[in-house]
N, C-alpha and C positions, 0 to 999 in steps of 0.2 A: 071847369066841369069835365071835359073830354079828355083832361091829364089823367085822370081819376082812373078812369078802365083803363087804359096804357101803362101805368103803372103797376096796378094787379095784375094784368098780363104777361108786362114782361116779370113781375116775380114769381107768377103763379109757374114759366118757364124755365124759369132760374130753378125753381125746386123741384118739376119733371125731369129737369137735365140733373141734376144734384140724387133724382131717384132713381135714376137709370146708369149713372156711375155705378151708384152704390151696388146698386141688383148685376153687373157685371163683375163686381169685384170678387161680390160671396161666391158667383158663378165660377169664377176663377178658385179660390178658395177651397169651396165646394170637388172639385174637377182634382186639384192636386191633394185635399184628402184620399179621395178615392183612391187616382193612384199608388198615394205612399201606402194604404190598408194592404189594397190588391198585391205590392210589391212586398211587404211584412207577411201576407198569409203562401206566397209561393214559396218565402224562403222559410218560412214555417214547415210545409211542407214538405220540402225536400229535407229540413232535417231530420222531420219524423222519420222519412225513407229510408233515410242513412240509419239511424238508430234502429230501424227494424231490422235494416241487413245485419246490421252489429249483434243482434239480439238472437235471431233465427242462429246466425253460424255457431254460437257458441254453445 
């Protein structure tokens, strides 16, 4: 009878640790979207810049 809670214990741990994986991984995930948008919209950016210079001179 005491095996009983020891066992849902240790799975109920097995699957907090299996959710805290998971919730670091999207976190990571998550973190290097950002980056690549952030790094797509600077270089967005500065192309419009170039294209306006292009546009003004002519």
């Amino acid at each position: 009878m005491t095996r009983l809670p020891l066992i849902v214990q240790s799975e109920r741990r097995k699957r907090i640790g299996l959710a805290l994986k998971i919730w670091l991984q999207m976190c990571i995930v998550v973190n290097y979207l950002k980056r690549l948008v952030h790094a797509s919209d600077e270089a967005c950016i500065e192309q419009v810049k170039m294209n306006i210079i292009i546009f003004l001179t002519k």
